[in-house]
C-alpha positions in Angstrom: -17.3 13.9 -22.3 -15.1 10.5 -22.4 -17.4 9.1 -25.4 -16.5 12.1 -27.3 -12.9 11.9 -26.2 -12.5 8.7 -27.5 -14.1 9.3 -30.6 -12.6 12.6 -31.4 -8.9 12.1 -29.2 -6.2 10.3 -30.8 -4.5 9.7 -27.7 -7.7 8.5 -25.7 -8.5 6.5 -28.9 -5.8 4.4 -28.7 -5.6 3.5 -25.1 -6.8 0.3 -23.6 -7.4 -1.7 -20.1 -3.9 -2.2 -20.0 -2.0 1.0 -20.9 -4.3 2.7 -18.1 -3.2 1.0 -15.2 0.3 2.9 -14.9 -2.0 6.0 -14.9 -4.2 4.6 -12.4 -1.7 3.9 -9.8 -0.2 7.3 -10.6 -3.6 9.0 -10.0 -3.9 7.6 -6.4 -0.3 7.8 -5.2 -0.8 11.6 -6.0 -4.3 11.6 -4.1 -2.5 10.0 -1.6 0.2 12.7 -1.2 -2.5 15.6 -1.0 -3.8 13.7 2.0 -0.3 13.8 3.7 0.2 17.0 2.9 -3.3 18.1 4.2 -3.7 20.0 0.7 -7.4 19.6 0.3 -7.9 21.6 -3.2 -5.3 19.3 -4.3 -6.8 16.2 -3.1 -10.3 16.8 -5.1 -8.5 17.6 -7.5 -6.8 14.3 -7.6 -10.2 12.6 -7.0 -11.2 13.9 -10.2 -8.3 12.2 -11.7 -9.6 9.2 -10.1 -13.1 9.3 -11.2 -12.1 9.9 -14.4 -10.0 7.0 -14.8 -12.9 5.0 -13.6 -15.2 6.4 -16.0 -13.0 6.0 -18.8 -12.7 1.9 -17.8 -16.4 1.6 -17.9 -16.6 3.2 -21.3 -14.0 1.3 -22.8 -16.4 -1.7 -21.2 -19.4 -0.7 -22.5 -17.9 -0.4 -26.1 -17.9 -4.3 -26.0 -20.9 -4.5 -23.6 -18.9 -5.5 -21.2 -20.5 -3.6 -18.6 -22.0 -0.2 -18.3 -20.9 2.6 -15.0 -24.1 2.1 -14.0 -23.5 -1.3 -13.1 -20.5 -0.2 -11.5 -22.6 1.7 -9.3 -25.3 -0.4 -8.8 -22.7 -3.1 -7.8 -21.0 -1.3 -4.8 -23.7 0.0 -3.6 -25.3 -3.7 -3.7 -22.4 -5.0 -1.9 -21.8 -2.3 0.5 -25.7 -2.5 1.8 -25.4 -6.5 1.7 -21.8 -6.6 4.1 -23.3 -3.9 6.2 -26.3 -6.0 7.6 -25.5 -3.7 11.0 -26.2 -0.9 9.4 -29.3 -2.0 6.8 -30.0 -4.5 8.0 -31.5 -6.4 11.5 -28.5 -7.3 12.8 -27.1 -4.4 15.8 -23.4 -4.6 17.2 -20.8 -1.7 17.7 -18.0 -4.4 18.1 -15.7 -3.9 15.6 -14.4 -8.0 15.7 -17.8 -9.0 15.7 -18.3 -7.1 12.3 -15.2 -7.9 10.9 -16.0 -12.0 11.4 -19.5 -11.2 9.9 -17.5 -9.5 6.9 -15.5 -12.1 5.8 -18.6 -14.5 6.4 -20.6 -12.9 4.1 -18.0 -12.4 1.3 -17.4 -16.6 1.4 -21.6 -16.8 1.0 -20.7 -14.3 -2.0 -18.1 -16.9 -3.6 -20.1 -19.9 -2.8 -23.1 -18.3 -4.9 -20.9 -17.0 -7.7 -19.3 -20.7 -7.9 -16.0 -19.9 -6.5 -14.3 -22.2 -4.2 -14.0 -20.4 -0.8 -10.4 -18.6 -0.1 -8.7 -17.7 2.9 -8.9 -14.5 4.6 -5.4 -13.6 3.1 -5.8 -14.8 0.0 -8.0 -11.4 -1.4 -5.2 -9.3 -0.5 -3.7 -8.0 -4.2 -0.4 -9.1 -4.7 0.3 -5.5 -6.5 0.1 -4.2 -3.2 3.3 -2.1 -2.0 5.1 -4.4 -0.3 4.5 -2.6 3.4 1.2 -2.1 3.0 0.3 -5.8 2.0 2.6 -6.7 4.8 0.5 -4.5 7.2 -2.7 -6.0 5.9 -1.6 -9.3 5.7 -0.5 -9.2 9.8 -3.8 -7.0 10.4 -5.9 -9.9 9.1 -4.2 -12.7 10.9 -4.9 -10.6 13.8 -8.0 -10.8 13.4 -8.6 -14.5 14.3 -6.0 -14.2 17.1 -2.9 -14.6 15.5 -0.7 -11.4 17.0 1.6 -10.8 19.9 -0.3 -10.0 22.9 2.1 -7.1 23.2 4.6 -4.8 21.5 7.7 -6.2 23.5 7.1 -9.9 21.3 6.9 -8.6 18.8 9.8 -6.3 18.9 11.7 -8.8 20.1 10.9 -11.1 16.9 12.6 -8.0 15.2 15.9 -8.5 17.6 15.9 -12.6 16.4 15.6 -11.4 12.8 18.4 -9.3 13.1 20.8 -11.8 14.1 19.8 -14.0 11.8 21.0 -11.0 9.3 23.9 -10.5 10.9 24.9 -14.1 11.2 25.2 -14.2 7.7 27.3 -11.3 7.1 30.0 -12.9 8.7 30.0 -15.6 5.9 31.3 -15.2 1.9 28.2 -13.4 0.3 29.3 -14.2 -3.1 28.0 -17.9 -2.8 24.3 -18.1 -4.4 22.9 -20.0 -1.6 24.2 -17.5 1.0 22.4 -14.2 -1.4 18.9 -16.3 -1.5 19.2 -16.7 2.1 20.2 -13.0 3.1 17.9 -11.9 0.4 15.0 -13.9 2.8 16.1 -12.5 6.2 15.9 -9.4 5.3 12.5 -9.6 4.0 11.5 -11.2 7.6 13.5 -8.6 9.1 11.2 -5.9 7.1 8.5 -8.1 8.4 8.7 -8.5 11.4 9.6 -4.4 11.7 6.4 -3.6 9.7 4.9 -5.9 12.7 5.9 -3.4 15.3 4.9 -0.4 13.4 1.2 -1.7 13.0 1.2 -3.0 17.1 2.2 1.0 17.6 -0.4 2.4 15.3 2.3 3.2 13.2 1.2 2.9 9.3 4.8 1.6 8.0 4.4 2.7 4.0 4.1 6.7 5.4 6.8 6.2 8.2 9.3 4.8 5.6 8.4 7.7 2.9 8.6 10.5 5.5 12.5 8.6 6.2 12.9 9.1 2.4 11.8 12.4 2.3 13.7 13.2 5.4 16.7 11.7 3.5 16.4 13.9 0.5 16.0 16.8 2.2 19.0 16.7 4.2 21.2 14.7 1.2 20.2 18.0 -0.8 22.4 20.5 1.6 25.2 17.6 0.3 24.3 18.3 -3.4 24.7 21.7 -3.7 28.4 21.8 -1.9 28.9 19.2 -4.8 28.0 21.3 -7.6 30.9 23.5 -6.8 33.9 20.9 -5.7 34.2 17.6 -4.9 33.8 16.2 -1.5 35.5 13.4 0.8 33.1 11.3 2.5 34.4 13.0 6.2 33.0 16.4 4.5 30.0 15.0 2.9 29.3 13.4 6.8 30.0 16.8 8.3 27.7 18.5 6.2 24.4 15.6 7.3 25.4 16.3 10.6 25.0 20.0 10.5 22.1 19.7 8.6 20.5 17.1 10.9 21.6 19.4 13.9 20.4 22.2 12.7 16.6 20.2 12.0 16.5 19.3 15.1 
């Protein structure tokens, strides 16, 4: 079906690696939101999407023997069988750090054999990410070697530290360069270091901000309909959250 559509499609004729990828992302923020909203039709649906995408890649591949979807297979399947040597193979544990270490062992053995010099166990994590969820994944993995707060309270109290740091510079001229860089940086560790309490709570911090967004719009909409008909002071526009929020709750 995609060969023919890119023969026969002038749209799908045209595209390329690169105009794909805004599609792609698209494609599994939308899969993503079927999930949230526990809308199963709607999350095959969106798998579809997915798959198609994927197929679509390996046939623009195979047009310059690039690669085939076969190989695409054949390579995941390949590298899930090789990392799983619990599972396929001789070696037996249920421990999840134990499996974790042999991971991360096994995809350095990968590199070595493909010529690549060896990278740190950060340094896979795509840069593209959203920013909380590389944060999340980027304090997961350093976790993993023993690099984390024993509990919640230090880590929530790193979040206190960050704060003043914030805060400290509030009370200075913000229209200075140095002073933007440098409030522009605390309040990325601040976002940090919050993101840090969310995962110690079990708390994935990309859906706990979007349900706060969508929390906001909700109630901010209540505001935007009293504002189609007349203007509104900022006490009204306050009243009206309040009742809105009040009236959630």
């Amino acid at each position: 079906m995609v060969e023919k559509l890119r023969r026969d499609c002038p749209w799908d004729r045209v595209q390329t690696f690169e105009s794909i990828k805004p599609y792609m992302v698209e494609e599994v923020y939308e899969a993503l939101q079927a999930i949230d909203e526990n809308k199963f039709h709607k999350l095959a649906e969106e798998l579809g999407d997915m798959l198609l995408h994927i197929v679509m890649l390996s046939v623009f591949a195979s047009e310059t023997n690039k690669f085939k979807i076969d190989d695409v297979i054949d390579s995941i399947a390949a590298k899930m069988i090789r990392r799983h040597p619990h599972v396929f193979g001789k070696a037996r544990t249920k421990d999840q750090a134990a499996i974790w270490k042999r991971w991360e062992k096994i995809k350095q053995q990968e590199a070595k054999r493909e010529g690549q010099k060896p990278k740190g166990i950060l340094a896979s994590i795509p840069p593209s990410l959203p920013a909380l969820y590389r944060a999340d994944k980027v304090q997961r993995r350093a976790a993993r070697v023993g690099f984390d707060w024993d509990k919640v309270a230090g880590a929530w109290e790193k979040v206190h530290e960050e704060l003043e740091e914030v805060h400290a510079l509030l009370n200075v001229d913000l229209r200075t360069l140095k002073v933007e860089r440098r409030i522009k940086e605390e309040i990325g560790d601040l976002l940090f270091a919050v993101t840090n309490v969310a995962r110690k709570l079990n708390i994935d911090a990309e859906e706990a901000l979007q349900q706060a967004n969508n929390k906001f719009i909700r109630r901010f909409s209540q505001i935007e309909k009293k504002l189609k008909r007349k203007k509104l002071t900022l006490a009204q526009m306050d009243a009206i959250w309040n009742r809105t929020k009040a009236a959630e709750k």
